[in-house]
C-alpha positions in Angstrom: -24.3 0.5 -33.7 -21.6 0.4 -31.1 -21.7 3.5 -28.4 -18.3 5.2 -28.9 -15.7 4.7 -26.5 -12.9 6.5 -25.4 -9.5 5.5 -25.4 -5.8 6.2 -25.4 -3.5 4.3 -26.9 0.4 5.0 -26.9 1.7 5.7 -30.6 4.1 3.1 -32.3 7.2 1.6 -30.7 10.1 3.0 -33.3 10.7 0.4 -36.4 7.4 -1.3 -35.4 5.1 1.3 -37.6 3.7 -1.6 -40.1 3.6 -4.1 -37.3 1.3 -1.7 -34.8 -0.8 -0.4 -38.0 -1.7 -4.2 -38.4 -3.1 -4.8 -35.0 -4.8 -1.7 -34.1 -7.1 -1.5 -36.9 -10.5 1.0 -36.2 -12.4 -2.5 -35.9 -9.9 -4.0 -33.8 -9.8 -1.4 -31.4 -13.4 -1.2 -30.9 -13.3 -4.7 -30.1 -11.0 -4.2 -27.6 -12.5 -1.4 -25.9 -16.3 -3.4 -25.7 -14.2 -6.4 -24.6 -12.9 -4.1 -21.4 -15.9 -2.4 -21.1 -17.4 -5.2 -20.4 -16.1 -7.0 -17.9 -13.8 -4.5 -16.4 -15.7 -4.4 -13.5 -15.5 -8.5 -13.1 -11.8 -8.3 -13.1 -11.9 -5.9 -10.2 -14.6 -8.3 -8.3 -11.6 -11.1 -8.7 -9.0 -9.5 -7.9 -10.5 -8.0 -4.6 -11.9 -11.6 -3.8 -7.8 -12.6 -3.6 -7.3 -9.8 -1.4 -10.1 -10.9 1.1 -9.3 -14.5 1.0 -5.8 -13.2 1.8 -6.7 -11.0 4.8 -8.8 -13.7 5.9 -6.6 -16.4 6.2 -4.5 -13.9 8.1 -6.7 -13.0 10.1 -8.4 -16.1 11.3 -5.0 -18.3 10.8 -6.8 -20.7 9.3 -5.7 -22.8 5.9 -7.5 -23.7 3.3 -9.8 -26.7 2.7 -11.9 -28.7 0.2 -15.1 -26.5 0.5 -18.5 -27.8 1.4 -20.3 -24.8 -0.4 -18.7 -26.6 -3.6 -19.1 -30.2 -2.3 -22.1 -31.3 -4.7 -19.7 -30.6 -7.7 -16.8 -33.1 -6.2 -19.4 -35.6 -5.6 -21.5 -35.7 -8.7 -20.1 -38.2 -11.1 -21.4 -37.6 -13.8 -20.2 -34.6 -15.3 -17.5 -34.8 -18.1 -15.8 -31.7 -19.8 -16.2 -31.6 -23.8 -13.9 -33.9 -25.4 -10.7 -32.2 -26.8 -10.4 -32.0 -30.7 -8.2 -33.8 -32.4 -5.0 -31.4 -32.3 -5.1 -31.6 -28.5 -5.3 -35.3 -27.7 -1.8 -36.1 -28.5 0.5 -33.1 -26.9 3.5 -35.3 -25.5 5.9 -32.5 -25.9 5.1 -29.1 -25.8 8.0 -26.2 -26.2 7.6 -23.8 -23.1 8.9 -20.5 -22.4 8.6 -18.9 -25.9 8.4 -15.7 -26.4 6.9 -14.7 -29.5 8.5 -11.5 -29.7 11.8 -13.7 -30.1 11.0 -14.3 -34.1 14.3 -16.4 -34.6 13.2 -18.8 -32.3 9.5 -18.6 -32.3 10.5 -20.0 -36.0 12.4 -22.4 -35.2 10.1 -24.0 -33.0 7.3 -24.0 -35.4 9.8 -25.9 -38.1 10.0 -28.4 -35.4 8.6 -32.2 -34.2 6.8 -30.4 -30.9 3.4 -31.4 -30.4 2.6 -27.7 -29.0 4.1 -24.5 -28.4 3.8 -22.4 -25.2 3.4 -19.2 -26.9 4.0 -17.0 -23.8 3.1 -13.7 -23.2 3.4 -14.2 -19.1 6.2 -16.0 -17.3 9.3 -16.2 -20.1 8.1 -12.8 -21.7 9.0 -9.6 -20.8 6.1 -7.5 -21.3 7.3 -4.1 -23.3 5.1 -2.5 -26.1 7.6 -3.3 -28.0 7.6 -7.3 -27.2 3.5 -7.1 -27.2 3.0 -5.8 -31.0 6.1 -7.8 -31.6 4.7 -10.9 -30.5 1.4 -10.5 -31.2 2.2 -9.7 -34.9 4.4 -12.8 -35.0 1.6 -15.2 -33.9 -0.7 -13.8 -36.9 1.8 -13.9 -39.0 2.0 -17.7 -38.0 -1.3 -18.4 -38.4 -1.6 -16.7 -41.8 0.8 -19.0 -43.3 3.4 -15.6 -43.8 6.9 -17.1 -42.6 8.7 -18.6 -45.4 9.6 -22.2 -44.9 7.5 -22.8 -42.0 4.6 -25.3 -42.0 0.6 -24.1 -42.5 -1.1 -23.7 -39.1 -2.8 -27.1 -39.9 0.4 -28.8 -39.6 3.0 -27.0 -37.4 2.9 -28.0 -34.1 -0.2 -26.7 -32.0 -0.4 -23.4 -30.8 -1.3 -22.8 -27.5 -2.0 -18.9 -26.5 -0.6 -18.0 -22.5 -1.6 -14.6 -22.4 -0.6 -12.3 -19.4 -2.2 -13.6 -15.9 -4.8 -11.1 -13.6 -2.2 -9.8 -12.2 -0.9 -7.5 -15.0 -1.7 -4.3 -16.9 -1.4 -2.4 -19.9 0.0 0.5 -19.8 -0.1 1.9 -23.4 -3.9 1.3 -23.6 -6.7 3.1 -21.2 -9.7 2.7 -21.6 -12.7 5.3 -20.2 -9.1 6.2 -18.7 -8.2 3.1 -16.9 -5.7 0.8 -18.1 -6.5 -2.2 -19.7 -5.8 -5.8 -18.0 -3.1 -7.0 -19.6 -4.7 -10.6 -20.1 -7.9 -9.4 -21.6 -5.4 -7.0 -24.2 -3.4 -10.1 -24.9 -6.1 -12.2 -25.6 -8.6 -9.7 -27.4 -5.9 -9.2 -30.0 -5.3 -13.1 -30.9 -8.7 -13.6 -31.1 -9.6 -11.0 -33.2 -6.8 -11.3 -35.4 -6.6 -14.9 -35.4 -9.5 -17.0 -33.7 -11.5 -17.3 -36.8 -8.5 -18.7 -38.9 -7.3 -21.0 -36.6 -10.6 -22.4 -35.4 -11.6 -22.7 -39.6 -7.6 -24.6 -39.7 -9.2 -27.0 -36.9 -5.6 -25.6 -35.0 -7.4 -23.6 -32.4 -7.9 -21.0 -30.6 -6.3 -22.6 -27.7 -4.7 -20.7 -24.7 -3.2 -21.5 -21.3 -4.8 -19.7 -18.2 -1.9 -18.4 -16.1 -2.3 -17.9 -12.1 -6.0 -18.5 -11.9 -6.5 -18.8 -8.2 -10.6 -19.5 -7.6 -13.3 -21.3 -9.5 -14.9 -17.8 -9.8 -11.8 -16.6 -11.7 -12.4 -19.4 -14.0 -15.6 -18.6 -14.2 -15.4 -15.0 -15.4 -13.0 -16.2 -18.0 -15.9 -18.9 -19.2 -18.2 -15.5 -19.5 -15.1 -14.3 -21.8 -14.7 -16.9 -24.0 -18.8 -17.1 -24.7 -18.8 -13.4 -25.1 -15.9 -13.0 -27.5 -17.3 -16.5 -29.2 -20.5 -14.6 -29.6 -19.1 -11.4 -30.7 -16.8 -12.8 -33.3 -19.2 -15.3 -34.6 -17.7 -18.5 -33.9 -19.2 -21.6 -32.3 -19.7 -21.8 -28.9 -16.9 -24.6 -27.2 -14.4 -23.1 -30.0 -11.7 -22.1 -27.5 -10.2 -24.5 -25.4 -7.9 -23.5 -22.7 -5.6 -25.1 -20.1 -5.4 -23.8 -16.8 -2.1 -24.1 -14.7 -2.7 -24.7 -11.4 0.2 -22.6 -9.9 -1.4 -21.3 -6.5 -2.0 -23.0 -3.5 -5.7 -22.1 -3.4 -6.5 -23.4 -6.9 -5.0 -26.8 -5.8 -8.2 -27.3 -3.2 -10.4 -26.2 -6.2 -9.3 -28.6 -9.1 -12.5 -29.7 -9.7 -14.4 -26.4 -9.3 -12.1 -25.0 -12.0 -13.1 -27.6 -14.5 -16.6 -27.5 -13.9 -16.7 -23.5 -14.9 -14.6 -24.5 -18.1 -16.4 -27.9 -18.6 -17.2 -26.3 -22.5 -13.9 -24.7 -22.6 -11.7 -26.9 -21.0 -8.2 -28.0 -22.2 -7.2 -29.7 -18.8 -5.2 -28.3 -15.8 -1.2 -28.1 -16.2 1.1 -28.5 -12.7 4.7 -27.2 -11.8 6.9 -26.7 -9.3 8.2 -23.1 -8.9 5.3 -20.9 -9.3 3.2 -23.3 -7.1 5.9 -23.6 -4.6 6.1 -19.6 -3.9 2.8 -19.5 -3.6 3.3 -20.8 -0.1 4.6 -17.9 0.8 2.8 -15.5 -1.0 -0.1 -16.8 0.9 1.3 -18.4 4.7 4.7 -16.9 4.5 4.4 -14.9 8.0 3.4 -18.4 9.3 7.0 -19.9 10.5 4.9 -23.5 10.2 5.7 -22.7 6.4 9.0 -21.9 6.2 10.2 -23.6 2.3 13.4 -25.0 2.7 16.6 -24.7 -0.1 14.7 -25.3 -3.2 18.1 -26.1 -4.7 18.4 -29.0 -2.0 15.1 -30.3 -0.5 12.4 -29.0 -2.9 11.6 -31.5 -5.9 8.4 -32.7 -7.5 8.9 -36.3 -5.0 8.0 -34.1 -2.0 5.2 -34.8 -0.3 3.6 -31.5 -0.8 4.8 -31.3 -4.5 4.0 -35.4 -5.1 0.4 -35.1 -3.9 -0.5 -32.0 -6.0 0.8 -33.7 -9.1 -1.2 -36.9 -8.1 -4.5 -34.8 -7.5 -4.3 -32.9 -10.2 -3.8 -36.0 -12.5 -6.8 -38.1 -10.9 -9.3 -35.0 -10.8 -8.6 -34.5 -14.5 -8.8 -37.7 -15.8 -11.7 -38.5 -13.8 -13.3 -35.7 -15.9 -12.1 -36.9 -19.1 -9.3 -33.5 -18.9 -6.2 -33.8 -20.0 -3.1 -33.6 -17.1 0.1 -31.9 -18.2 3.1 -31.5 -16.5 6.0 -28.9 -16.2 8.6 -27.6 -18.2 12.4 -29.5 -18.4 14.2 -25.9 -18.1 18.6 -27.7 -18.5 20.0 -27.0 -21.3 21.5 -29.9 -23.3 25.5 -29.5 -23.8 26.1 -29.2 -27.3 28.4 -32.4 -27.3 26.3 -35.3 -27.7 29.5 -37.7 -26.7 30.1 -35.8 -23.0 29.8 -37.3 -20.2 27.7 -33.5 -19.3 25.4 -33.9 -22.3 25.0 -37.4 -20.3 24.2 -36.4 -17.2 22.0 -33.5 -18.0 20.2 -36.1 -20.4 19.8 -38.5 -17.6 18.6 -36.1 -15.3 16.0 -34.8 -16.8 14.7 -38.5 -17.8 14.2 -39.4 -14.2 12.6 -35.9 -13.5 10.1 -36.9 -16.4 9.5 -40.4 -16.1 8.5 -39.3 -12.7 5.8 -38.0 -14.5 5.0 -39.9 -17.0 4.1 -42.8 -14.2 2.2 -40.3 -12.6 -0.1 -40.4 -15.0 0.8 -37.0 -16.8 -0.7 -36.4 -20.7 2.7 -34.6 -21.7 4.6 -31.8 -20.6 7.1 -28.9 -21.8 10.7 -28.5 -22.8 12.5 -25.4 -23.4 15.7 -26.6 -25.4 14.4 -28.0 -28.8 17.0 -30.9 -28.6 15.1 -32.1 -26.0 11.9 -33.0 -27.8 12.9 -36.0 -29.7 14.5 -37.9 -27.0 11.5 -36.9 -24.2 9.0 -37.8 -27.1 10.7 -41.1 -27.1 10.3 -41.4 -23.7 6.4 -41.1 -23.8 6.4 -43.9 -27.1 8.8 -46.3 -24.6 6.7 -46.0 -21.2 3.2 -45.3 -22.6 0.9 -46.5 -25.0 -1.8 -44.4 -27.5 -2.3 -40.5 -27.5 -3.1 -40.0 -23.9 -3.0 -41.5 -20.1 -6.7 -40.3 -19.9 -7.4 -44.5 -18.7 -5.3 -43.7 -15.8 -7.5 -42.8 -13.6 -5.5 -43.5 -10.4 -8.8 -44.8 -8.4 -6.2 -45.8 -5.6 -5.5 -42.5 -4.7 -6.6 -40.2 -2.0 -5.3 -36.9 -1.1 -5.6 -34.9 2.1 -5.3 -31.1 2.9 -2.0 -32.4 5.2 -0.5 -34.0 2.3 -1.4 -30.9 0.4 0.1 -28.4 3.2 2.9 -30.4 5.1 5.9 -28.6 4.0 9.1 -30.5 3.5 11.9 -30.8 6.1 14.9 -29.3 5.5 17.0 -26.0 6.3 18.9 -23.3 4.4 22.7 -23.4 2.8 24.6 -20.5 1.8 24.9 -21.9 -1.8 21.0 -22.0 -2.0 20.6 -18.2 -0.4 23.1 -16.8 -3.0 22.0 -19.1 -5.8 18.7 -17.6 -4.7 19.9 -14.1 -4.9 21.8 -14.7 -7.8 18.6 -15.7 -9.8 16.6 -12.6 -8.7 19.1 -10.5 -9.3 19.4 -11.9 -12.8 16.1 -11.8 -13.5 15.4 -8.4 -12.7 18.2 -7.3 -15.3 16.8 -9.0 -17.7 13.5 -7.6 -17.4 15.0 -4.1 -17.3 16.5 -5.2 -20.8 13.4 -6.5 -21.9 13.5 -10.0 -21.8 11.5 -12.2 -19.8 13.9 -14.9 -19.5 18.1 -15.6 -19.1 20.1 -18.5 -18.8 22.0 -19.3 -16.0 24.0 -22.6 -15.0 23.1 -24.6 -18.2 19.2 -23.7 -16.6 16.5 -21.4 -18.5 15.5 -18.9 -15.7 12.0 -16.9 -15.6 9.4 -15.1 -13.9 8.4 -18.6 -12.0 11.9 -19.4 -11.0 12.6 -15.6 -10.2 9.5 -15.8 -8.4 10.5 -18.8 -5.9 13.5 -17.0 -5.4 12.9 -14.0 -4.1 10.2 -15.3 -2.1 12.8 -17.5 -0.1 15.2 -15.1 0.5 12.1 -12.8 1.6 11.1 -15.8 3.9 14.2 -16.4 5.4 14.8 -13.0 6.2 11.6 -12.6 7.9 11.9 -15.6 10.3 15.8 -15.3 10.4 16.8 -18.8 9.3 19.7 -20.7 9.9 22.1 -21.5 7.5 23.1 -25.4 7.5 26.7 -24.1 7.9 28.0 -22.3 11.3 24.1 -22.0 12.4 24.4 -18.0 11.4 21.3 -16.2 10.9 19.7 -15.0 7.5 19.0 -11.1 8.1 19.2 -7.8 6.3 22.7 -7.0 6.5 23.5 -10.4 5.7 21.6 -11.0 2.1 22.8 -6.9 1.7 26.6 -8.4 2.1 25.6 -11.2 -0.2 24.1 -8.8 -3.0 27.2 -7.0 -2.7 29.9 -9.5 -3.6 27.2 -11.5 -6.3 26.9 -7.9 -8.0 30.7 -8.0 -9.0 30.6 -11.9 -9.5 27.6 -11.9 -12.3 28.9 -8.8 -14.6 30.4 -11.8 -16.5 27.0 -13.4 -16.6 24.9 -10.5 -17.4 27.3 -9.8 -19.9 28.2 -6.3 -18.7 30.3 -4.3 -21.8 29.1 -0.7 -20.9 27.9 1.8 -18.6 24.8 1.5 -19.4 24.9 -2.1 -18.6 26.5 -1.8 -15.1 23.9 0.8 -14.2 21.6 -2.0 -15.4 22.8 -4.6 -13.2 23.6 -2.4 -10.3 19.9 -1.4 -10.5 18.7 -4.3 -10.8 20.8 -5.5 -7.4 19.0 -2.5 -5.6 15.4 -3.5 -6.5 16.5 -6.9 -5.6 17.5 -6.0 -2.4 14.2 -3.7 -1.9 11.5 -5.8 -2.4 13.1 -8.5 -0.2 13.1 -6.6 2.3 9.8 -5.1 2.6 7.4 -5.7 5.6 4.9 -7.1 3.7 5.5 -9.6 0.8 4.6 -8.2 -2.4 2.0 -10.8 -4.0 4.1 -10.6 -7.5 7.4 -9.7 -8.5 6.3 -8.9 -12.7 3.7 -6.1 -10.9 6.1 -4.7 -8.7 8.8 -4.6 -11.6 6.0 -3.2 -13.9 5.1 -0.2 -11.9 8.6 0.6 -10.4 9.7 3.7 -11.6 13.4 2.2 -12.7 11.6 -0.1 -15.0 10.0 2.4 -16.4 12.7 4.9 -17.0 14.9 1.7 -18.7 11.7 1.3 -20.8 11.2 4.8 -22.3 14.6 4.8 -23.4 13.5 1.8 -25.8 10.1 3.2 -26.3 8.3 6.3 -27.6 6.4 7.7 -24.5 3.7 10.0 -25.9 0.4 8.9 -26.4 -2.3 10.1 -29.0 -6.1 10.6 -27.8 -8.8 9.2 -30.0 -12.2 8.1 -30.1 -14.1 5.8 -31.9 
């Protein structure tokens, strides 16, 4: 019999009664509190390991490296991961950037010709109670065949699980009265609610890993995935999950990574914006980093950006791992006969076939009427489910190619197209969305995330803007926020007070955490506990919370 545990879980979001009842069954939450108590502690041990790498790369100035400790696992040959099952060896086209709290579009995408579906509860969702059960609910619904008009499980197109990365808590759950990690909440749920079915549907359970920095990391959440395997009574090597490669440090430990999850593995995915701020995040007081306008020098055929992609392809498929690429974020213009529909069309292409020759397995869209034509583009430039035969034996990658940052400086249209997007963001996470759209562009967490960082960056080593050579500071970016405040009521579709307190708050926080002495590691935590976001999301939200034990 289970030793009781104590818990406190936040009562039902309004209109969400039948919904929360659902999901936090007695034998559910159990589950939940035995998942936490038992690797609480290893989620601490991580998450202080990325704070002591930090300080000692600070410290000692030093950059990271292909370890020696870890050598023996790059140079043994012979170790594969598992083969994939079937549902996984053909994902040209994924959709990203779908939250499943979003219903109208979560079911539209599953009536669709996708291979996969990034079912996010990380970078493109915004996090509220609300959104959770919401999305959560949705998912199971999904898997238990309960949307009318939408194909069984077996044959809508794959779903793969993101849930919320390290960095993130729950706040409506405490458990022994600590929150709960917001990945191992996310994840406890679908698998308790759902693994059984879609593993017995040969559909699953498969999940992307978000912001996994170490091997170690990917090593506790091997230790996961056997526990809650063992727990729930399925197979061993039933989950299979992709990790995204969106850190710096993780590029240097490719391998590593797949070795922990050599059982589990789905492959490694690679993009550009997370990845990109993670510069920062790790060297930014280092002016030998400074990032130049994303908008203008920064693009997946930079050096830096080129050479990750390329690693990460050969180190998968020389493990017999699937490589997937990034999400196409444009939007398609609705007329099919513009020359804009053209252009945005013919854009993206090039962006893709870039790559497809890499050697990429598939990668992710966010407008649906982009999957047909981008699935045609696999069919026309590669041949059979996979690349896995590329296994680019030509190729050798060095920590400078890794760690050369591009040339380049800063233009006023990329600092306020920077400041625009942050800005943006923020609102819409104050709303509680995850993502907006700006420019014909989707804009997230990831994009939000590169842009603040910059504009944080430039401040700190005041950079010079391309045009009249004056200096990014303070008062300049305050001037900037000012002026783009006024500009983007339009865009953040400002009708009320409400909404221009909203936006105006939103400016403020912008303007705070880029100008803070030390950069904070991630925007989602510092939006999470600030106390604005919080006050936005108890008018939405039921605040009180019920004490029980089971």
């Amino acid at each position: 019999m289970s030793v009781p545990v104590e818990f406190e879980l936040s009562p039902s979001p309004r209109g969400l009664e039948e919904e929360y009842g659902a999901l936090f069954t007695t034998n559910a939450l159990r589950f939940l509190c035995e998942l936490m108590s038992e690797f609480d502690a290893e989620v601490d041990e991580v998450l202080q390991l990325r704070v002591s790498r930090k300080v000692q790369l600070d410290l000692s100035g030093g950059l990271p490296c292909f370890s020696d400790a870890t050598g023996h696992i790059r140079s043994d040959r012979t170790w594969r991961v598992l083969p994939v099952p079937q549902r996984l060896q053909r994902r040209h086209v994924d959709v990203g950037d779908l939250a499943p709290c979003d219903t109208q579009r979560f079911v539209r995408a599953l009536r669709s010709t996708a291979q996969g579906l990034q079912v996010d509860f990380d970078d493109g969702n915004c996090p509220t109670y609300n959104n959770q059960i919401k999305g959560i609910h949705n998912v199971c619904k999904a898997v238990h065949n309960q949307f009318p008009n939408v194909p069984a499980i077996s044959q809508a197109p794959v779903l793969m699980l993101r849930p919320r990365a390290w960095n993130m808590v729950e706040h409506n759950l405490l458990v022994k009265g600590k929150e709960v990690p917001g990945p191992l909440f996310d994840f406890g749920l679908l698998m308790f609610h759902c693994g059984k079915t879609l593993f017995n549907n040969k559909s699953g359970p498969f999940f992307y890993l978000s912001k996994v920095e170490s091997f170690a990391e990917a090593r506790l959440w091997n230790r996961i995935f056997v526990w809650v395997q063992d727990k729930l009574g399925l197979p061993q090597s039933s989950i299979k999950a992709t990790v995204l490669i969106e850190n710096v440090l993780a590029s240097f430990e490719m391998e590593e990574i797949l070795y922990e999850l050599r059982d589990h593995s789905a492959g490694l995915n690679c993009g550009i914006w997370d990845y990109s701020a993670s510069f920062v995040n790790k060297f930014g007081q280092r002016e030998a980093f400074l990032l130049p306008d994303r908008s203008k020098y920064v693009n997946m055929e930079k050096r830096f950006l080129r050479s990750y992609m390329d690693l990460l392809v050969q180190t998968c498929h020389r493990r017999g791992a699937l490589a997937t690429g990034g999400m196409a974020a444009p939007l398609l213009p609705q007329d099919k006969l513009s020359a804009n529909y053209a252009a945005v069309l013919a854009s993206v292409t090039r962006l893709k076939l870039l790559e497809i020759n890499a050697g990429v397995d598939g990668f992710m869209v966010y407008d649906l009427n982009l999957i047909e034509p981008m699935q045609k583009l696999f069919q026309l430039h590669t041949q059979g489910n996979n690349q896995l035969h590329q296994l680019r034996l030509d190729l050798t990658v060095t920590p400078d190619d890794l760690l050369t940052m591009p040339s380049g400086g800063v233009t006023l249209h990329g600092l306020k197209y920077n400041i625009a997007v942050g800005i943006l963001f923020i609102n819409a996470w104050l709303s509680g969305k995850g993502h907006y759209f700006y420019r014909g562009q989707v804009e997230d967490s990831a994009t939000a995330e590169i842009s603040r960082s910059q504009v944080w960056q430039w401040i700190r080593h005041r950079a010079h803007l391309e045009e009249g050579g004056r200096a990014v500071t303070r008062a300049l970016v305050a001037e900037l926020v000012r002026g783009l405040t006024k500009e983007l009521r339009e865009v953040a579709l400002v009708h009320t007070l409400r909404d221009g307190e909203r936006l105006q708050a939103a400016a403020e926080m912008f303007l705070e955490v880029v100008q803070k002495r030390d950069f904070p590691e991630f925007l989602t935590t510092y939006l999470s506990l600030d106390h604005t976001f919080l006050k936005f999301e108890a008018e939405a939200e039921a605040s009180d919370t019920r004490k029980s034990k089971l």
